[in-house]
C-alpha positions, -999 to +999 in steps of 0.1 A: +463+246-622+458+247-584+486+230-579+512+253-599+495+286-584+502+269-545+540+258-558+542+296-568+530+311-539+545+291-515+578+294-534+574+335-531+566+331-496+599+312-487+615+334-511+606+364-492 
């Protein structure tokens, strides 16, 4: 899903 992969991502980027 779009939706999970852009939660993930963003999530790692605020993560990082």
């Amino acid at each position: 899903y779009l939706y999970v992969r852009w939660g993930v991502e963003l999530s790692n980027m605020t993560v990082v």
